[in-house]
C-alpha positions, 0 to 999 in steps of 0.5 A: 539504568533507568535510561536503559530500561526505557530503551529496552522497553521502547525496543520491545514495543517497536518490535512488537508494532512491527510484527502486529503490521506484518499479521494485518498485512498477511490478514489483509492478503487473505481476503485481498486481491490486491494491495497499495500502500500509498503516501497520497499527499506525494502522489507516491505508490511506495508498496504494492503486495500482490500474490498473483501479479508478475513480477515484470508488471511490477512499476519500480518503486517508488512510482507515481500514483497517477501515472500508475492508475492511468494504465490501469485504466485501460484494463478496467471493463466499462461497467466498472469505470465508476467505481474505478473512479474512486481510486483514480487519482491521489487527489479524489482519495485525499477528497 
């Protein structure tokens, strides 16, 4: 019985984790235009949540980091390119 109790209570937990990300995510999207979930160290875009993009911009996922953020780039204005910097490449996010 006692396994059993451990089961249930690590379901429960698992359960709530679970709903608590889907909160942070919803909170996230309130303020957030956009949002990437990313595995870095496999230059890997494996989430994109965005309220507004159409639904044929959207890569198939998983897709490649960079590939992905190179033709973005060709939609960034100028004065932005610096700060676009940051979030270019999977390796200057990693540095």
């Amino acid at each position: 019985m006692d396994e059993k109790q451990q089961l249930m209570r690590y379901y429960d937990q698992l359960k709530q984790s679970i709903l608590e990300n889907d909160h942070y995510i919803e909170a996230l999207m309130a303020i957030a235009q956009l949002i990437f979930s990313v595995n870095l160290t496999q230059n890997q875009i494996d989430g994109i949540y965005d309220n507004y993009m159409c639904a044929d911009k959207k890569p198939n996922l998983p897709c490649d980091y960079n590939a992905y953020f190179k033709q973005l780039k060709a939609n960034v204005l100028e004065d932005c390119l610096g700060s676009f910097s940051v979030v270019e490449s999977s390796q200057s996010l990693l540095n």
